[in-house]
N, C-alpha and C positions, 0 to 999 in steps of 0.2 A: 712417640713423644710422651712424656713424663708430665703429669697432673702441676707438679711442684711448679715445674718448667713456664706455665703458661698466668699470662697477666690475667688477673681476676676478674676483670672486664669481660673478659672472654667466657667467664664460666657463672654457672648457675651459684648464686649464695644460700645453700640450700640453711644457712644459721636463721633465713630467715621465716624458715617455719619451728625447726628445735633447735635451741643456740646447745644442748647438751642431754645427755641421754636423762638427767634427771629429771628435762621437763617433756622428755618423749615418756619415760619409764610414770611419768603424774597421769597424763591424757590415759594412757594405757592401764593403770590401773582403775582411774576414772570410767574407763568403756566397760569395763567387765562389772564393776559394781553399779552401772545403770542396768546393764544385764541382769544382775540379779533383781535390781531394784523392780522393772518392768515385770519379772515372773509374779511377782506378785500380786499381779492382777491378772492373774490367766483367771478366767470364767467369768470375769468383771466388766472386759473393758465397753460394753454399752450399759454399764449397770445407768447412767447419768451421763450428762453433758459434759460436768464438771471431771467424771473420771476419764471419759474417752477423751479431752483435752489432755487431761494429766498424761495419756497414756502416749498419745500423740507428740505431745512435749517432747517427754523423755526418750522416746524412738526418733524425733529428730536430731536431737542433743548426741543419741549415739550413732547415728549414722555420720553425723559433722565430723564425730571424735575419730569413727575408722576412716573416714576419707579420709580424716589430715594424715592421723597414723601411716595409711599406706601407701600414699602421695608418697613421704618422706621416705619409706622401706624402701619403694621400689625405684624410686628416683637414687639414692645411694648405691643400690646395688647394679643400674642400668650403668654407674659410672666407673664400676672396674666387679664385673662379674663373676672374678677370678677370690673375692674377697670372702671367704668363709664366713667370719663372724656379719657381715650384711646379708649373704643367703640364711645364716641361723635367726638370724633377726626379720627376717621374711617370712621364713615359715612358721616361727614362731605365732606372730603375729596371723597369718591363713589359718593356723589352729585354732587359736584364742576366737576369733572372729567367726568360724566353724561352730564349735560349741556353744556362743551366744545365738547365733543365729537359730538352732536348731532350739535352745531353750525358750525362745523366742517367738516360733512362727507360728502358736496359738495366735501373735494376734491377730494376723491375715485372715484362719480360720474364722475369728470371731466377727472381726470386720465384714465378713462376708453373707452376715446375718442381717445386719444393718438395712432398711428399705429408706425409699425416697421420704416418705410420708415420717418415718424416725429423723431423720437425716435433716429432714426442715423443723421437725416441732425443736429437735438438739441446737440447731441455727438459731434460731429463736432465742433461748434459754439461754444460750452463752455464744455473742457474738463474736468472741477470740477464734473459736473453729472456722473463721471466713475464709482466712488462707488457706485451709483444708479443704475447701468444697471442692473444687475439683479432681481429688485425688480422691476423695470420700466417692464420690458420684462415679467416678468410675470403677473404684472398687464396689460399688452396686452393681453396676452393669455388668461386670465381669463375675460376679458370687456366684451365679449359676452355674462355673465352669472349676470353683474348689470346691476340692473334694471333702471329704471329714479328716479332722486332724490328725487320728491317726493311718489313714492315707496318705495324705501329703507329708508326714512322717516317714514313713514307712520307702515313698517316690527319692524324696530326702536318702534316704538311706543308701538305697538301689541305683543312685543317679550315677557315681562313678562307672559303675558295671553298663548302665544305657548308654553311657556315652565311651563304652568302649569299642565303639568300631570308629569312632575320630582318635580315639587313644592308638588304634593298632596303626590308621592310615599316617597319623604322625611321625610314628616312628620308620616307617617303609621312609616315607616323604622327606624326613629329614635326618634323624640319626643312623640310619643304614646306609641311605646313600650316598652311592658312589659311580658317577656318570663317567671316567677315567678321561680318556683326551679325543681331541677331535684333530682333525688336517686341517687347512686352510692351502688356498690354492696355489700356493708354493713349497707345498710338502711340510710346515713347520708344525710338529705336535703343540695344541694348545689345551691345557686342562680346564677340562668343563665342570661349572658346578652352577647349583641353582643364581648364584650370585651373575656367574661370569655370561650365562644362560641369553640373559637381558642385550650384554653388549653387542656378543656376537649375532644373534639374529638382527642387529640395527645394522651391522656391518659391510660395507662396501663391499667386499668378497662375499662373491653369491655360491662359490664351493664350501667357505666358511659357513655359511648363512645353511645352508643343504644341510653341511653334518652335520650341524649343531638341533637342528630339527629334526634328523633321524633318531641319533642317538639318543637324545633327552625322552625322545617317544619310547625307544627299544623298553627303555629303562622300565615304563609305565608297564609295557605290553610284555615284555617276562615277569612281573607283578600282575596281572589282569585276573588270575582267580584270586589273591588274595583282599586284591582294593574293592573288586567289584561284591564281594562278599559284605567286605566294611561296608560299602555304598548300599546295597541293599539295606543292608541291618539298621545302617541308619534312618533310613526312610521305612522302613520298619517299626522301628522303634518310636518316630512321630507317629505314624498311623495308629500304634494301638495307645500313645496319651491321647492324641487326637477323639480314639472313640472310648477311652476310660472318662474321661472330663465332659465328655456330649458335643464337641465340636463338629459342623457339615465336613470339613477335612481339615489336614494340617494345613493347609494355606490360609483357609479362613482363621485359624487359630493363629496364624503368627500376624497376621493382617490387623485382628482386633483390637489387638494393643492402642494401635494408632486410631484406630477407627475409620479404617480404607476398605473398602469391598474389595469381595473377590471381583468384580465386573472393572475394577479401577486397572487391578494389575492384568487383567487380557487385555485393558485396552491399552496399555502401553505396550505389550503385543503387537497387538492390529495394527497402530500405528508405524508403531517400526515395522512392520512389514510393508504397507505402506509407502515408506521410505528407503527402501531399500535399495529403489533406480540411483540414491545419492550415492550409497556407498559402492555400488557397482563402477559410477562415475568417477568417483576418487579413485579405485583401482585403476584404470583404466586410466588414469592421469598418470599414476605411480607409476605405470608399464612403461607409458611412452618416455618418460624421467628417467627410468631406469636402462632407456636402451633396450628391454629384451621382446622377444618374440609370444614370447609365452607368460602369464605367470603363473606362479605356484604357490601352494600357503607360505614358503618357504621364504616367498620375496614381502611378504606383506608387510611387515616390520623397517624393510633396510631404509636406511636414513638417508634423505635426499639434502644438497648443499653442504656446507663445511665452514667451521666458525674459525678465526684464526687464532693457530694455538698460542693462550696465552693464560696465566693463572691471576685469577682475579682475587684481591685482597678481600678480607671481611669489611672493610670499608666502603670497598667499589660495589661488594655484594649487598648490602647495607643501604646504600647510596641509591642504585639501581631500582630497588624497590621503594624506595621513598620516592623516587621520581612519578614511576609508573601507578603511586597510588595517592597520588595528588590532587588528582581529578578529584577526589572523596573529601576535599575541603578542611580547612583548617581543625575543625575539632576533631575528627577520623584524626588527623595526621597526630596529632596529641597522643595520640593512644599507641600509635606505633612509633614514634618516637619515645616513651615510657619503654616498650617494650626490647625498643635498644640498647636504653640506658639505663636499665634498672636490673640488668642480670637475666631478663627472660631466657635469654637464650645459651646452651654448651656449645657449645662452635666443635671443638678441634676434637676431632680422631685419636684416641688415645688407647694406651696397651690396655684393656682389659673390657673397653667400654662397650655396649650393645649397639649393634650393630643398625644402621638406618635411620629413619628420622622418623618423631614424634611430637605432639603438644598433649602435655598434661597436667593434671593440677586439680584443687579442690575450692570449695569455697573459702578455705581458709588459707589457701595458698596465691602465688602469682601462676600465671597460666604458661608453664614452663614448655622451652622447645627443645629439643634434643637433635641436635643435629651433628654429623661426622663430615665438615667440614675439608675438602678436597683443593679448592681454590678452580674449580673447574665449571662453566657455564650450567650445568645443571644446579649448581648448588642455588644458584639464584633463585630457579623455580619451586624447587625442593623447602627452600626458607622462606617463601611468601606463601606456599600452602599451608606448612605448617603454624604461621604468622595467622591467616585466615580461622584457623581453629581458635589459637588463641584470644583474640581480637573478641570472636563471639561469644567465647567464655567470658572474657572481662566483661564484656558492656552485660551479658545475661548476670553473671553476677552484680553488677552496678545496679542494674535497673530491678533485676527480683530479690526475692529473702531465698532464705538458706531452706524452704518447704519446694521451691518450684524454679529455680535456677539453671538446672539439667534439663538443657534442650534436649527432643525425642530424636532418638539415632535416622530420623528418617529427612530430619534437617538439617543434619550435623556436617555433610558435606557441601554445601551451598557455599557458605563463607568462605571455604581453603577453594573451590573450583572458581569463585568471582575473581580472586585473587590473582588465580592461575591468569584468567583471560582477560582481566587488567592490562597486567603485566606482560604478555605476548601480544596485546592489541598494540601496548607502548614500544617495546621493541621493532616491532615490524613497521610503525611507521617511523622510525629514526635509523632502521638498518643502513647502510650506505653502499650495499652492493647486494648482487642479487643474489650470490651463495649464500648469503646470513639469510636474506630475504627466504629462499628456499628451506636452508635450514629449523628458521623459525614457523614456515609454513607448516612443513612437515610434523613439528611438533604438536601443533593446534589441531591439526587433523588425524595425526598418530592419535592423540589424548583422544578425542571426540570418538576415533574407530573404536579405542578400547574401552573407553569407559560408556558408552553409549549402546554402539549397537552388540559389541560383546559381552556387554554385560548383560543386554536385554536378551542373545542368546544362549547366555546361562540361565536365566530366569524362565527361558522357555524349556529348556530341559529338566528344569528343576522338575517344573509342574507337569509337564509330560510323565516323569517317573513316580511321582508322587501319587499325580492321578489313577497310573497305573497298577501300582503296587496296593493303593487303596481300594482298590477293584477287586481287589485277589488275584494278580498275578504275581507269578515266582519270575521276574527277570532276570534272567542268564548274561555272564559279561558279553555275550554277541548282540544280545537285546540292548545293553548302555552303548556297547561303540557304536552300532549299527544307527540307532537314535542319535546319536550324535553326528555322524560322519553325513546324514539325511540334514539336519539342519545347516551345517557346514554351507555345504552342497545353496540350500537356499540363502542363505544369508549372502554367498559371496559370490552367487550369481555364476554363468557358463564362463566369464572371462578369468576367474582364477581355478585352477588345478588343483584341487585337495587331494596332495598326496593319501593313500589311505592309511601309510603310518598316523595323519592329525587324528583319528579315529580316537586314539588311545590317550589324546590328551583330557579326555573328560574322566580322564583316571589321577589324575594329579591338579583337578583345581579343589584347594584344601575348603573354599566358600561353600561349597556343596556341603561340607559336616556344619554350617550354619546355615540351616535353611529358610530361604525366600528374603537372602538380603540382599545379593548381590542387585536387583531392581533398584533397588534405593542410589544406588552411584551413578546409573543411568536418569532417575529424574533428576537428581540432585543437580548435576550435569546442564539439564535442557533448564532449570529452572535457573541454575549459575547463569546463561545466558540471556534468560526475561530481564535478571536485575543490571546484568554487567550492560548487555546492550544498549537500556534506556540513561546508563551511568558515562557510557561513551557519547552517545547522542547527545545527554545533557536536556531528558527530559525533564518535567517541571517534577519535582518530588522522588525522581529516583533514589537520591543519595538517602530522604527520609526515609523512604519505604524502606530501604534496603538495611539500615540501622534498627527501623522500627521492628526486623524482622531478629536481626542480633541481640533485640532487646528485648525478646518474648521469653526466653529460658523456656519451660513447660509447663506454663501456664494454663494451655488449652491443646487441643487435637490440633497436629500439623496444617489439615488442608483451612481448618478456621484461623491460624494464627497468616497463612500464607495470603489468605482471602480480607485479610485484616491490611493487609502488604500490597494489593492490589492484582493478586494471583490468583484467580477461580479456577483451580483441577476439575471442578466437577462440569465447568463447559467449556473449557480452553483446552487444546492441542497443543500440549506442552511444548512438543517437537518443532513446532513451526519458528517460533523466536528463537530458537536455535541455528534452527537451518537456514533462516536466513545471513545472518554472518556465515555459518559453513559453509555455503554457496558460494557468497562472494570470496572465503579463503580459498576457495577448490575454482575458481575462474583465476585467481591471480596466482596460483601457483601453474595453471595451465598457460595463460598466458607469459611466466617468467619462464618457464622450461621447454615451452615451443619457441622463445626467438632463438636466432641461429646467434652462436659462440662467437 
């Protein structure tokens, strides 16, 4: 489909961040001459209250200016990638923003000079820096951990080269590969690719489902000395910033940002360990669902029920989620209604566009959704997650200024997952038969297997090899599969069969080159269900809390902003207000799949 082709309704108005390159090409000369302007106080900027204001200004004024800028680049070029002159306009712009930066990161250096006892008498002297204090305050707390300027110069310089074992596995993982075709259990060659990967493992054909799980594996494990090399060197590579900067490990180092213990993420661990008779119990539901005698990683995926095939309009899709997020009261509904009508979102699948769905945008933008548009019952899910991102960006930007607006990545998933289990709580009680019933089952507890306890068993592998390497161990690719295919093993308990091909999937999850995040989808997940749960029930102040939590931007440290919301991590069992709807969905999906036909 053709860009021209499609009713403007349908698409992003992106005029409404630069109606023409003259007033992109104004901002963008704007950005580089604060750039300069800002050098101008390198060795200065504690000289005075009045200057570190000044300095702070001006570094917010250019951080505004390159969000809007790159919002718009990349937002243009996601809508037909094929477009030269928007990829030269991108890079462009990654240059320019390059060479600021780097003229620029004296001032971190200098900030990091700054004590508590400066920091108040500054407070004092010039009350304009109040919306700073929390950024200021943790740039104290974290000083001890930058280096001198001309180190973290020098890290700056070096970084492409560090980050070249994600750069090599990149290119294995996506531009070389080639998985060629698979069988299906009436002989029909089907071409496999990372895309297609998804489908056929949910697949009713369990020969389909087989070779689509060897083969993706093969792929990994005739690659196994070169990933596992990358994988090393990456974890590698954090160990020795880890002990250049004086961090206890790299976990601790990535943890501090937010201000989480290392004792926070073992025990989300422990817990799930814990818990792990549920998901033994969900398998063991799938089994009898699925008919077979045995299962094997191979069945863990396939999709149970069947929706009736039919293409749903952006209306119906539209619609559907308006319904299911109604519970959330008239002013919530305001804002996603805005988001319908106002262009938030690219609907349609077009020649050139990026692929998948996204929400993005800046504070000077609307909180744009990208989506490829199919007309097929996924899309609904797909658009009320991404709807969820959005949603919490607006109200963070409504309620913060342009200093503290960007919620911490460790929150960022809560809104799109409340969403999710809205919206499948709503469907499931309006199903009208018990395939869809099933269907939609399956979906709530498919999500919950992967995002929960598989993500908590990347997170343990992470730290397994991390810890290990920080030890001074050389691991060998038998030392990653061998660790992996042992967790496996635990996680999914004597009733499922871990082929020993699954061994080599810990060669291809690309989360492992961003270390210690993948945790964050599994809270984010169990705490999606504290808000959604008491939002279903229709406890007294859910819907506040839950807003009140959209409306914190980065104000403060996650677990205070959550504990402000009525969520205490440091003595709650995140896990439990989850598991109890998990529970009840894994009893009614046993009970729909045990009556007789």
């Amino acid at each position: 489909m053709d860009r021209k082709d499609i009713d403007k309704k349908y698409k992003w108005d992106l005029e409404a961040i630069y109606k023409n390159d003259e007033e992109y090409n104004k901002d963008l000369e704007e950005f580089k001459n604060i750039g300069e302007e800002l050098c101008t106080y390198e060795g200065k900027v504690l000289d005075s209250s009045k200057t570190l204001l000044e300095v702070l200004t001006l570094d917010t004024k250019c951080e505004r200016l390159i969000d809007k800028l790159y919002t718009y680049t990349h937002l243009n070029y996601d809508l037909d990638t094929r477009n030269g002159k928007n990829l030269s306009k991108f890079n462009t712009l990654m240059d320019i923003y390059s060479k600021v930066s780097t003229k620029t990161s004296f001032i971190s250096t200098e900030l990091a000079k700054l004590t508590n006892e400066k920091l108040d008498e500054f407070l004092k002297d010039e009350p304009k820096l109040m919306p700073y204090k929390f950024a200021l305050e943790k740039t104290i707390k974290h000083s001890k951990y930058i280096l001198s300027l001309e180190s973290e110069k020098l890290l700056s310089t070096l970084s492409p080269i560090l980050d070249e074992g994600a750069e090599v596995f990149d290119k294995i993982d996506n531009a070389d590969i080639n998985l060629g075709e698979v069988e299906d259990k009436d002989g029909n060659k089907l071409k496999l690719t990372s895309g297609s990967y998804g489908e056929f493992v949910r697949s009713s054909d369990r020969v389909l489902r087989k070779n689509s799980v060897y083969k993706m594996h093969e792929y990994y494990k005739n690659h196994e000395n070169s990933i596992s090399e990358c994988l090393y060197n990456h974890v590698k590579t954090d160990a020795i910033l880890t002990n250049l900067r004086g961090y206890n490990s790299s976990l601790e180092a990535s943890l501090m940002h937010d201000d989480i213990s290392v004792d926070f993420y073992k025990k989300v661990i422990e817990d799930t360990h814990k818990n792990l008779p549920v998901l033994h119990r969900m398998m063991n539901v799938y089994k009898n669902a699925l008919g077979i005698d045995e299962m094997h990683i191979y069945d863990i995926n396939a999709r149970l029920g069947e929706l009736k095939d039919k293409n749903y309009s952006i209306e119906e899709i539209n619609d559907t989620i308006k319904k299911a997020l109604e519970i959330m009261g008239p002013k919530y509904m305001e804002v996603v209604n805005k988001a319908f009508n106002e262009n938030w979102v690219d609907y349609y699948e077009t020649t050139g566009k990026a692929s998948g769905a996204y929400s993005s945008g800046c504070y000077d933008s609307k909180a744009y959704i990208l989506l490829n548009y199919t007309g097929k019952f996924d899309d609904v899910e797909t658009l009320a997650h991404e709807l969820g991102h959005s949603i919490h960006s607006y109200y963070s930007k409504k309620e913060r200024g342009p200093i503290d607006y960007q919620y911490p990545i460790f929150l960022a998933e809560i809104a799109s997952t409340t969403h999710e289990i809205l919206l499948n709580d709503y469907l499931l009680k309006n199903a009208k038969d018990n395939e869809t019933k099933k269907y939609i089952l399956n979906n709530i507890l498919s999500g919950y297997k992967s995002t929960v306890f598989r993500q908590v068993e990347f997170a343990e592998f992470e730290y397994i090899i991390h810890d290990r390497i920080e030890k001074g161990e050389n691991l060998t690719k038998e030392d990653f599969t061998n660790i992996y295919l042992e967790l496996q093993n635990k996680y999914y308990g004597k009733d499922v069969i871990n082929d020993e091909i699954i061994k080599y999937e810990c060669l291809r999850i690309p989360h492992f080159y961003s270390s210690f995040y993948v945790y964050k989808y599994a809270t984010s997940l169990c705490i999606a269900y504290h808000f959604a749960s008491d939002i279903i029930n229709k406890k007294e102040g859910a819907v506040d809390n839950y807003i009140k939590l959209i409306s914190s931007g980065g104000k403060d440290y996650p677990f205070k902003i959550l504990k402000e919301c009525g969520i205490d991590l440091e003595k709650e069992d995140i896990m439990n207000y989850s598991l109890t709807l998990i529970n009840k969905y894994i009893d009614e999906l046993e009970t729909i799949t045990s009556e007789r036909s």
